[in-house]
C-alpha positions, -999 to +999 in steps of 0.1 A: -130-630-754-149-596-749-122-569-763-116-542-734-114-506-744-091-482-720-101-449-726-085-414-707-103-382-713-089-348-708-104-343-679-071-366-661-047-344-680-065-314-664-063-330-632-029-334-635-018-303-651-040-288-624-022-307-591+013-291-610-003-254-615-012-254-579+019-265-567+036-240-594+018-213-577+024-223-543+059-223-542+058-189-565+077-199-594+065-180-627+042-189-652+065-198-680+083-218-659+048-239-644+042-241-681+074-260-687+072-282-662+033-288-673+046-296-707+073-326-688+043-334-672+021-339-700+046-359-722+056-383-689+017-388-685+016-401-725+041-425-716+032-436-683-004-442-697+008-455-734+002-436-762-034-456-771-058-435-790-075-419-762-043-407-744-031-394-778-062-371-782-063-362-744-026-352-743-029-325-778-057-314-760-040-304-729-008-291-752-037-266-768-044-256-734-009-250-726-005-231-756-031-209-748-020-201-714+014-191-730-001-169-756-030-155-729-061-164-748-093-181-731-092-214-739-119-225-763-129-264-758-149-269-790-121-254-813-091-275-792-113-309-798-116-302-829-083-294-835-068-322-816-091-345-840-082-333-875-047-330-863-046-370-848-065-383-876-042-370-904-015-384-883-028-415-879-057-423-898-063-458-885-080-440-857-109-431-876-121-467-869-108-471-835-133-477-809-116-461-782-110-430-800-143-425-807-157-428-771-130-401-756-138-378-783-175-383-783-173-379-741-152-351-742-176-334-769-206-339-746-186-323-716-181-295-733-215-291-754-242-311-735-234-312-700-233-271-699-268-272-709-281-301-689-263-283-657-284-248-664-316-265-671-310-288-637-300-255-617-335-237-635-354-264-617-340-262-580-309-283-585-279-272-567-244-264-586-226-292-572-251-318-575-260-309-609-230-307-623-221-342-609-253-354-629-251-337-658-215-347-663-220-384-657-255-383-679-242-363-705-208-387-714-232-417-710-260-406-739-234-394-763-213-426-760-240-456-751-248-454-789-211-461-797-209-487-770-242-507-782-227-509-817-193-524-806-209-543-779-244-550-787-257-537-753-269-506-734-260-500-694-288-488-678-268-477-644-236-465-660-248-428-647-253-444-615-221-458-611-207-425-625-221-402-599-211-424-572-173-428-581-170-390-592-152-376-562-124-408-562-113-399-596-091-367-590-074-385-556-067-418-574-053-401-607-030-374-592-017-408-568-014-425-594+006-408-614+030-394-585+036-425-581+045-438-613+071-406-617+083-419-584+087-457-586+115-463-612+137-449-590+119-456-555+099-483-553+093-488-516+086-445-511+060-452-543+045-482-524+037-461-495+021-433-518-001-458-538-012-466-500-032-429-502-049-442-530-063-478-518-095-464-498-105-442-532-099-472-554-114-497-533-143-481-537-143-477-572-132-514-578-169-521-552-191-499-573-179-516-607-187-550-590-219-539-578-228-520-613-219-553-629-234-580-608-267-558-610-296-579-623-307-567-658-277-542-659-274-539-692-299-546-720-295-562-750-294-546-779-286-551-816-248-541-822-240-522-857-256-494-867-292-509-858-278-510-823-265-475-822-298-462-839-319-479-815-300-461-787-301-427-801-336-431-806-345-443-776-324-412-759-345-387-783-374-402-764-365-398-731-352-361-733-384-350-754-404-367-721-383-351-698-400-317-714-431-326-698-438-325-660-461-353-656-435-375-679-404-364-654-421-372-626-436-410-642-402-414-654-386-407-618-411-427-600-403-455-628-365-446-622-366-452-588-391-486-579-365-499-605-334-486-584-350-497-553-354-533-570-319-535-582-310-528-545-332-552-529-318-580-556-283-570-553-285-575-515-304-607-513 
C-alpha cells in the first residue's frame, strides 16, 4: 500500500490565528490579551491536527510569529523557518528523514523565497496581483517539492499547479470551519454538525478537483524514485525556468501547455 503523507503548512495556522486576530479586534479586546488566546489557539490546533512532523514545524512557526507581535518586531519568515527547523530537528531528530517534514519545510521555503519573485516577475509582464499571486504560490510549492515527491514516490504530477489554483480560495473557508468545529464538537455535537454544513460546498469542490486531477489521463509521469528521481526533476525544472527567459520559448511552451490542457479536458470528459 502507497504510504499517504498529511502535510499542514503555516499558512493554516495563519489562517487561523488570523480568523482569532480579527475577531480580537472586532470585539476590541487588547493585543496581549488576542495574543493569549492566539497562543490557546495555536496549541488546540496541534492537537486537533496531531502533533505529525508538519504540524510540529507549522505550529513553532506561528509561536515565532506570536512572539514577535509581543515584542513588536516585523516578523522575518526566512529566520522563523529556520529557526523552527534547527529548533525541531534537535528535538526530534528522526525528522531529518521524515518525508512529511521535508515537503512542509521545503513549501513553506518556496512561499517565502520563490513565490515573491515569481509574483514581481508575473506582475512585470501584465499579470494582475491577485492572479499572480494565486500562480506563483501554487507553482512555486510545487517546483521546490515535486523533486522530494518523485524520490519518495517515483513520479512527477504534471497538473498539481492546476489543481492548486483552482482549490486556492476553498482553503481559508474549509480550515477556519473546520477547526471551529472541532473546538465545538466535544461538547456539542449536533451545533458542530450544523457548522461543518458551511463547509460542505467548499469541500465538495475540493474532494471533485482531486478526482478530476487524479483520473486525468497521463497525470503524472513516471519517473525514477531516489535521488536519480529527484535529480531528474530539478533538472528538468532548471530547463523550463531558463526557457521561460525567452519570449519565443514562453509562448511555445504556453501553446504546448494548453493543446495538452485542452486534451486532458476533452479525455476527462469523454
Amino acid at each position: 500500500m502507497t504510504p499517504v503523507y498529511l502535510t499542514v503548512s503555516g499558512a493554516n495556522f495563519a489562517i487561523v490565528l488570523g480568523a482569532v486576530l480579527l475577531a480580537g479586534r472586532g470585539i476590541g479586546i487588547g493585543p496581549y490579551w488576542t495574543v493569549a488566546v492566539c497562543a490557546v489557539v495555536l496549541v488546540a490546533f496541534v492537537v486537533i491536527a496531531r502533533p505529525s512532523p508538519s504540524v510540529l514545524r507549522a505550529a513553532v512557526m506561528g509561536g515565532i510569529g506570536l512572539l514577535a507581535l509581543v515584542t513588536g518586531r516585523r516578523r522575518q519568515a526566512v529566520p522563523a523557518l529556520c529557526t523552527a527547523v534547527l529548533a525541531l530537528l534537535a528535538w526530534w531528530p528522526q525528522l531529518a528523514v521524515d518525508y512529511g517534514f521535508a515537503l512542509s519545510v521545503l513549501a513553506t521555503a518556496g512561499l517565502v523565497v520563490v513565490a515573491p519573485v515569481w509574483v514581481d516577475w508575473l506582475r512585470g509582464h501584465g499579470w494582475g496581483r491577485g492572479a499572480a499571486e494565486i500562480v506563483a504560490v501554487a507553482a512555486a510549492a510545487h517546483a521546490v517539492t515535486a523533486p522530494i515527491v518523485a524520490a519518495m514516490a517515483g513520479t512527477f504530477s504534471v497538473v498539481g499547479v492546476l489543481a492548486n489554483i483552482a482549490v486556492a480560495p476553498m482553503v481559508a473557508p474549509i480550515t477556519v470551519v473546520g477547526a471551529l468545529a472541532a473546538v465545538i464538537a466535544p461538547w456539542a455535537s449536533a451545533p458542530a454538525s450544523w457548522i461543518l454544513e458551511l463547509a460542505s460546498a467548499p469541500l465538495w469542490w475540493l474532494i471533485t478537483v482531486a478526482h478530476w486531477s487524479a483520473s486525468v489521463p497521463s497525470a503524472g509521469l513516471q519517473t525514477p524514485d531516489g535521488l536519480a528521481g529527484a535529480a531528474v526533476v530539478v533538472a528538468a525544472t532548471i530547463v523550463v525556468l531558463v526557457s521561460l527567459r525567452s519570449r519565443v520559448l514562453r509562448w511555445a511552451i504556453g501553446a504546448a501547455a494548453s493543446t495538452v490542457l485542452l486534451w486532458w479536458l476533452g479525455a476527462s470528459v469523454l
